[in-house]
C-alpha positions in Angstrom: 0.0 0.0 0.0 1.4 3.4 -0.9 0.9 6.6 1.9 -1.1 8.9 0.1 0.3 12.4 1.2 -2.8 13.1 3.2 -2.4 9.7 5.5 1.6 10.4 5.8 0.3 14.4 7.2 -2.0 12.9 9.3 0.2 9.7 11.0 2.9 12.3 11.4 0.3 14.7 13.2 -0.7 12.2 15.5 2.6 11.1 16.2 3.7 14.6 16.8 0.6 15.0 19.6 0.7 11.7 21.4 3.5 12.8 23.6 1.8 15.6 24.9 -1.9 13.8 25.1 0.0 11.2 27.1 1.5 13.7 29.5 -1.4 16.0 30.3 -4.3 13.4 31.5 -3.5 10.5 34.1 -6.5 7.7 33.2 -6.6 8.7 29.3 -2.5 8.6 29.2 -3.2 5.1 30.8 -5.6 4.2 27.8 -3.7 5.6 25.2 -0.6 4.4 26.4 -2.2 0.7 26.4 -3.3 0.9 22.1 -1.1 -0.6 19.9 0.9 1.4 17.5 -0.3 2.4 14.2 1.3 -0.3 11.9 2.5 1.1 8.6 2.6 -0.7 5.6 6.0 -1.1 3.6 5.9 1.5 0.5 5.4 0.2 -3.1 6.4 2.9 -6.0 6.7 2.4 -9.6 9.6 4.2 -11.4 6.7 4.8 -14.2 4.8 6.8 -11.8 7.9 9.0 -11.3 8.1 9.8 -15.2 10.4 6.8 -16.6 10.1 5.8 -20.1 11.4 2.6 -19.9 11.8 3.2 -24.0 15.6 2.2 -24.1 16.4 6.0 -25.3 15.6 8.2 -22.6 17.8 8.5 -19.5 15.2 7.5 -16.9 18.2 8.3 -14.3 16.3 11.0 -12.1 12.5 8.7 -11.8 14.8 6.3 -10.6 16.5 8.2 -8.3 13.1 9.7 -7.2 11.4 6.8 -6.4 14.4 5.4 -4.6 14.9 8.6 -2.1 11.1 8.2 -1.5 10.4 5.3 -0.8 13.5 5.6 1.6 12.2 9.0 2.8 8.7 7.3 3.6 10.3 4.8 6.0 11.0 1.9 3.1 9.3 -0.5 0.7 9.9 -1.5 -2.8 11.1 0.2 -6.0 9.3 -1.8 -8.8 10.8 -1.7 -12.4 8.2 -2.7 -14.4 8.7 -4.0 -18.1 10.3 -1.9 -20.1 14.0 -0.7 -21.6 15.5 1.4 -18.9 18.8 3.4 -19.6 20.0 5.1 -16.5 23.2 6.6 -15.1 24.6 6.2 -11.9 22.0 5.5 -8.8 22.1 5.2 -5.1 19.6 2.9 -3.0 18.8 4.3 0.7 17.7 2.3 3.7 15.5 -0.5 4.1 14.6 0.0 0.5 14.4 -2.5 -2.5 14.6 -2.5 -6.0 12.8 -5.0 -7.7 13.5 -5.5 -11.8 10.5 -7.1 -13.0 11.1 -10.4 -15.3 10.6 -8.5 -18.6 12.5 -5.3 -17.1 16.4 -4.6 -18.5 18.4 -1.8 -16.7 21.0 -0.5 -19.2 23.6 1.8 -17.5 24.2 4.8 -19.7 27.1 5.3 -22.6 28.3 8.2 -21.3 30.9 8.2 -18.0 29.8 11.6 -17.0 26.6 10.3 -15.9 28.4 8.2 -13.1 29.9 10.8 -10.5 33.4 11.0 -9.2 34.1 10.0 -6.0 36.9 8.1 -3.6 36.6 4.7 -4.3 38.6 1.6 -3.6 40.7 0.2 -6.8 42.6 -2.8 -6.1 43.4 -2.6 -2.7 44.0 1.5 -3.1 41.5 4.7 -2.3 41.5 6.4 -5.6 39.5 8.7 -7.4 37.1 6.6 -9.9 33.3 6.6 -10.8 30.9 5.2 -8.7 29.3 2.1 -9.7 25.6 1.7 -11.5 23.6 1.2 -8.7 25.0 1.9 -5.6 24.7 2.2 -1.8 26.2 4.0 1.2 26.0 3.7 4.5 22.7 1.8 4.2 20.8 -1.0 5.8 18.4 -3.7 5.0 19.0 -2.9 1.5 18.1 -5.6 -1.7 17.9 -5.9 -5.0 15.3 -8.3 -6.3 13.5 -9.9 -9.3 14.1 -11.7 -12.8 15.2 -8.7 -14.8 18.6 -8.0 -16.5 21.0 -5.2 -15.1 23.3 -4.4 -17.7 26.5 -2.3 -17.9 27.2 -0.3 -21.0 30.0 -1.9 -23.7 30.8 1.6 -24.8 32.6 2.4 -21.6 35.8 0.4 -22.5 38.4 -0.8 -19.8 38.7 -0.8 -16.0 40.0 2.9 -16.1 39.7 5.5 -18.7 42.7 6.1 -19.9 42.4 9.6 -20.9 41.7 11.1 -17.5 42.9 7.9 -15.3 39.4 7.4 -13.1 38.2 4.0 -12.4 35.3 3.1 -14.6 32.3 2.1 -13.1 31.3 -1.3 -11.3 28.0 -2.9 -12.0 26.8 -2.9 -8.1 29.0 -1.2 -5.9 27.9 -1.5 -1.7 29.9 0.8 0.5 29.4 0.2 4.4 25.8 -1.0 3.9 24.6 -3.9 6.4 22.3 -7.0 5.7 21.9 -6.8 1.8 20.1 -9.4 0.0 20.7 -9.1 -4.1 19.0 -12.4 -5.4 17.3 -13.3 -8.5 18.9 -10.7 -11.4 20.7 -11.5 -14.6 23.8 -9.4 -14.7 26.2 -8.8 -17.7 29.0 -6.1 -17.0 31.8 -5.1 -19.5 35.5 -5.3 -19.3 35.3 -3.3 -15.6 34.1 -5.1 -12.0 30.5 -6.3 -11.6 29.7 -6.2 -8.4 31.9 -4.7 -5.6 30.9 -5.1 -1.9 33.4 -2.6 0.4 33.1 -2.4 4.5 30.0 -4.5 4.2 28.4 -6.7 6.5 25.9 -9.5 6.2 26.0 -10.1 2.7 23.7 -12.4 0.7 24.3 -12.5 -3.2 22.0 -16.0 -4.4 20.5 -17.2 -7.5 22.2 -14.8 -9.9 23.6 -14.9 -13.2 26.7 -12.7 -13.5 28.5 -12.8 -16.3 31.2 -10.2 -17.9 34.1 -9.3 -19.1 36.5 -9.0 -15.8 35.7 -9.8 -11.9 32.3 -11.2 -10.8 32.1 -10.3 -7.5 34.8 -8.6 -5.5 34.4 -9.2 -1.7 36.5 -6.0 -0.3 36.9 -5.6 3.7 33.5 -7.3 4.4 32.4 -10.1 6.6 29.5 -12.4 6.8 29.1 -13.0 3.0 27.3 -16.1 1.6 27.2 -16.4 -1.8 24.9 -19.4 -3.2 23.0 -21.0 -6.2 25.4 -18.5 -8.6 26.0 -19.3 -12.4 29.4 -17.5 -13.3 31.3 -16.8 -16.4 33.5 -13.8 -16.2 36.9 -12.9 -18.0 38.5 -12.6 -14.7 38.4 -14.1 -11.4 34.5 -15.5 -10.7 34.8 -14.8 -7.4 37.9 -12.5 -5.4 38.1 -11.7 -1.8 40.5 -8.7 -1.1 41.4 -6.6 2.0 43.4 -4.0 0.3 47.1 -3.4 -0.1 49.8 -2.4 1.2 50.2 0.0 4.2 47.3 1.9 3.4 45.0 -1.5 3.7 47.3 -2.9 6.3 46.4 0.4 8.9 42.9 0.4 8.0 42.8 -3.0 9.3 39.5 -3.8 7.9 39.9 -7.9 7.2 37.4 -9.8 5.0 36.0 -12.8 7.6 33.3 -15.4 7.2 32.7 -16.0 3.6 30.2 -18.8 2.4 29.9 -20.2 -1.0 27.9 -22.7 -2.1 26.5 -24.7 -5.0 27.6 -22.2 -7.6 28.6 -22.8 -11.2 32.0 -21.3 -12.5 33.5 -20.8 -16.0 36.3 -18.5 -16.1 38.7 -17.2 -19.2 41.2 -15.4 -17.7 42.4 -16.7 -14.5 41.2 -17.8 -11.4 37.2 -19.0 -10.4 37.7 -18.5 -6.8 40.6 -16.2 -5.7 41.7 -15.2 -2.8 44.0 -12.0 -2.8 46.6 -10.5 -3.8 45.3 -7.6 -2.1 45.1 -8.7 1.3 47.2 -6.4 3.6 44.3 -6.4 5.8 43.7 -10.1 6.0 41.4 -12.7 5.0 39.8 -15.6 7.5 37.2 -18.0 7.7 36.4 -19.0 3.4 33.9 -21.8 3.8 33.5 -23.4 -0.2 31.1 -26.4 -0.8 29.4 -28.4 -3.3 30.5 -26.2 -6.5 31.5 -27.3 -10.0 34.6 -25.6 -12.0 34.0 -25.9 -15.2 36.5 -23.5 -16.8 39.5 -21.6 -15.5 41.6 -19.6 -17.5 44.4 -20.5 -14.7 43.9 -22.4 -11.9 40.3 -23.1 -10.5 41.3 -22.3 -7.2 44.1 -19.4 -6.9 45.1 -18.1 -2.7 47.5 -14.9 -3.5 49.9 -12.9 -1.5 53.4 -11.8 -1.6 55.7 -9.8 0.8 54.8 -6.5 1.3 50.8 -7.2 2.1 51.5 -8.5 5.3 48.1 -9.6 7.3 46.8 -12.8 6.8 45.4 -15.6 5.0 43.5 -18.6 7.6 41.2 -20.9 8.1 40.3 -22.0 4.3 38.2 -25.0 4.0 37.3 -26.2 0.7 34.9 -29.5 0.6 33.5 -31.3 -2.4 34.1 -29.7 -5.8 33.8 -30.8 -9.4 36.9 -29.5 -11.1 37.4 -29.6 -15.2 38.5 -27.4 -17.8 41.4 -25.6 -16.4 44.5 -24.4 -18.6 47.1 -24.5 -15.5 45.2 -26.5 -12.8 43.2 -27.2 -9.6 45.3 -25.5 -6.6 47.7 -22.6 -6.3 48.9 -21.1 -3.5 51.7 -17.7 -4.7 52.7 -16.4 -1.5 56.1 -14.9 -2.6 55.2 -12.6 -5.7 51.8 -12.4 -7.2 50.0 -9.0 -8.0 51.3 -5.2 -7.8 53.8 -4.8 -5.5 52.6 -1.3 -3.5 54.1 1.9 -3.2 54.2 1.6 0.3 54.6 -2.1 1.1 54.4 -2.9 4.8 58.5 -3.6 5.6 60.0 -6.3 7.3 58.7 -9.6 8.6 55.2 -8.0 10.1 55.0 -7.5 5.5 55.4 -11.4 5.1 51.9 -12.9 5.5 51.0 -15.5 8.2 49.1 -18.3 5.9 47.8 -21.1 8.1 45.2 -23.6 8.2 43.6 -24.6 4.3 42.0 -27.7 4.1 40.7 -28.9 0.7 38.7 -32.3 1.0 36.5 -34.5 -1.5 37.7 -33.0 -5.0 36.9 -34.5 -8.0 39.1 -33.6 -10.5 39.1 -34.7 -14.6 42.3 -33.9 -16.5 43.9 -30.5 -14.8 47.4 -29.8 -15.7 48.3 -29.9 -12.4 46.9 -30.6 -9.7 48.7 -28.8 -6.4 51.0 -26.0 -7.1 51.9 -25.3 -3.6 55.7 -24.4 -3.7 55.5 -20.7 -3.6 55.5 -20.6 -0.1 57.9 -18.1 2.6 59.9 -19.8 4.8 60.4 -17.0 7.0 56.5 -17.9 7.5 55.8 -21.6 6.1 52.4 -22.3 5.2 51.3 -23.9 8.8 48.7 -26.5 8.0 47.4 -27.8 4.9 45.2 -31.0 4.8 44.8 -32.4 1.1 42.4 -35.5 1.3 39.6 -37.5 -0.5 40.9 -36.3 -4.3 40.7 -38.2 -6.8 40.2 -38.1 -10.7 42.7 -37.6 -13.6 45.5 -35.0 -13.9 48.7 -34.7 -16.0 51.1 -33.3 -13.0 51.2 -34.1 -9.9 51.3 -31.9 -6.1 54.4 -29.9 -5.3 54.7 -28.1 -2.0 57.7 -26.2 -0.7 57.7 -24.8 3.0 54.9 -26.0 4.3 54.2 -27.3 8.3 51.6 -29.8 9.4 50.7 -31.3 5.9 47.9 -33.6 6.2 48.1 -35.7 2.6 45.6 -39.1 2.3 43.6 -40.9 0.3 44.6 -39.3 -3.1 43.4 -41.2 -5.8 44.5 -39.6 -9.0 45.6 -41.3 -12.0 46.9 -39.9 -15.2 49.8 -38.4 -13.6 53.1 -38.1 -15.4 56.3 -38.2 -12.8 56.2 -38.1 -9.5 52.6 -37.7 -7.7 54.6 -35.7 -4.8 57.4 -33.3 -5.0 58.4 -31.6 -1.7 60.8 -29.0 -0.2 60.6 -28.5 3.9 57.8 -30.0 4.2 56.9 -32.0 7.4 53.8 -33.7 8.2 51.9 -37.1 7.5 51.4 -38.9 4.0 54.7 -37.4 3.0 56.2 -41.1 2.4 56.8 -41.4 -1.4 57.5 -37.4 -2.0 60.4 -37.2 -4.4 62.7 -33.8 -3.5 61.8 -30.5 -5.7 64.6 -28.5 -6.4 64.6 -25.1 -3.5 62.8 -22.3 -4.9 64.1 -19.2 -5.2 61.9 -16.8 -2.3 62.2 -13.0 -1.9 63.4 -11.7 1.4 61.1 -9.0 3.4 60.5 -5.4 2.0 63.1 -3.2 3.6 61.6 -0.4 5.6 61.0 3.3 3.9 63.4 6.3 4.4 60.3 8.6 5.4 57.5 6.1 7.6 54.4 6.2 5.8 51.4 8.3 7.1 48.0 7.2 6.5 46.2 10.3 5.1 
């Protein structure tokens, strides 16, 4: 039910004269006190009603914005996007809102970059000045997108930055310190920038999407309690990244991404990794829960855990449990904990710029033909890898597991045929099911970042 302008006057008169009802008689304070409240009905506007087209040629970017800051305004509700060809630039849901993109509803974000305003926003691992995303939020809670509609970004903005005035182009979704978010239901199909981009979030729930595009899927920045389930992926980047920003600037802010759930999601991949964790992690990155997900493509590896010295943090507490892995140019596992990514131009110095990486456990994988299946011997022995359980794999790969520097390896019941040479190669390692490892030659590991002349200042 939508307030009608005379209701909405007439609740907030009565609310404005209770109080004063309540304190001037003693038996009718008592009564009124007793009533119940006046229950109010959630909102329901129709960006048609605010003037959209829905034509595919006119920007229908202020009816959207309209209906969004009312139905916030008016204490929440739905946003409906009826059927229709919307083209829009840059919009920003409020509070305990929702926009709903009917079945027969496609959102197309506008050609033209000055309809997406400049802001600070975060750019692997690093506050910069970009565009903000499509549809956006800040600092808002109880916030959704819903519905079977198609959200679009616009192939004429080209690249992940403009290279004529270096901004960041703009994501698909982009959440910025928003709490318990729901975005179920909506076909997405981004171009070569970010899809969706989650920063300082908490109580995330992205589920039976399609997200598809030509770079990152979803990028899970300094946010915790995140379940993502019931996806179908195929991106030109990683399919799924969790980041914490880099370098001392990510490392002060301290804002770690924690308790990440994904399940029973489909991946294809073209460029590298399907579920990637780092290399921007200088804040740190615990408690990944994956389960019951099938890799169907990876341009690298289908599973690709990231660092090098410089991020410092850490990476713990990754477990990993029945997967279907196929289709992969370089492989199953990688763990690159010595050199992968940007190094930054203020890396954190010293051993506290090495990152502690403990506790991954990858159980009941089914794996047909990979390349290889564990690359594991990029590892720091100033800080070994402490903890790594490998168990229940079996299928068919052309290279065996190789791990280098690793503490309290757990390694049984690997059943993989296929293999050409040795099944296991090791360097320090120490641990159980480490009988038949042939040695690997040492690998050659960078030593800690040496500190700055000047100490950096966050600011």
């Amino acid at each position: 039910m939508t307030l009608k302008r005379r209701d909405f006057v007439v609740l907030a008169g009565i609310g404005a004269l209770a109080p004063a009802v309540v304190r001037g008689h003693g038996a009718s304070a008592r009564r009124m006190a007793s009533l119940p409240a006046i229950a109010r009905s959630p909102v329901s506007i129709s960006v048609r009603t605010m003037g959209a087209m829905g034509d595919g040629q006119t920007r229908d970017t202020l009816a959207f914005q309209q209906a969004l800051d009312r139905c916030a305004m008016l204490g929440g509700g739905e946003v409906i996007v009826p059927a229709g060809n919307y083209v829009i630039g840059a919009i920003a849901i409020g509070t305990r809102t929702t926009l709903r993109i009917d079945k027969d509803a496609t959102v197309t974000g506008s050609p033209d970059v000055a309809d997406y305003p400049i802001r600070q926003v975060r750019w692997e691992g690093k506050f910069v000045k970009g565009r903000i995303g499509l549809i956006s939020a800040e600092n808002a809670d109880h916030i959704a997108i819903a519905g079977q509609g198609r959200l679009l970004g616009n192939t004429a903005i080209p690249g992940r930055v403009d290279r004529a005035t270096g901004l960041r182009n703009p994501a698909l979704i982009e959440l910025i310190g928003c709490n318990h978010v729901d975005v179920g239901g909506v076909f997405t199909q981004q171009n070569a920038m970010w899809s969706i981009h989650p920063l300082f979030c908490n109580d995330l729930r992205f589920h039976d999407m399609v997200i598809n595009g030509g770079a990152d899927g979803i990028d899970v920045d300094s946010c915790s309690q995140v379940s993502i389930e019931r996806c179908s992926f195929d991106t030109t980047d990683d399919c799924i990244a969790l980041k914490s920003g880099r370098g001392e600037e990510g490392n002060r802010i301290a804002r770690p991404t924690t308790d990440v759930f994904i399940a029973d999601c489909t991946f294809i991949d073209h460029r590298w990794g399907c579920i990637s964790i780092g290399s921007e992690t200088s804040a740190g990155v615990r408690g990944v829960r994956v389960e019951r997900c099938k890799i169907l493509g990876a341009g690298t590896h289908a599973v690709y855990i990231k660092s090098r010295p410089g991020r410092g943090a850490f990476i713990e507490d990754i477990a990993m449990n029945d997967l279907d892995v196929s289709g992969t140019r370089d492989g199953f596992l990688r763990f690159n904990f010595t050199g992968s990514g940007l190094q930054d131009q203020n890396p954190v110095p010293g051993l506290a710029g090495i990152p502690t990486v403990r506790n991954f456990r990858f159980t009941n994988i089914r794996v047909h033909d990979v390349p290889a299946l564990v690359t594991g011997s990029e590892n720091n022995p100033e800080k070994p890898l402490d903890g790594l359980t490998i168990a229940g794999i079996s299928g068919t790969a052309r290279t065996g597991i190789q791990l280098a520097h690793v503490r309290n390896a757990v390694l049984k019941n690997i059943n993989v045929t296929g293999v050409s040479g040795p099944m296991l190669q090791t360097y320090d390692v120490h641990g159980v099911g480490l009988e038949r490892a042939m040695p690997l030659p040492a690998p050659n590991t960078p030593g800690p970042v040496a500190p700055p002349l000047n100490p950096y200042v966050l600011g």
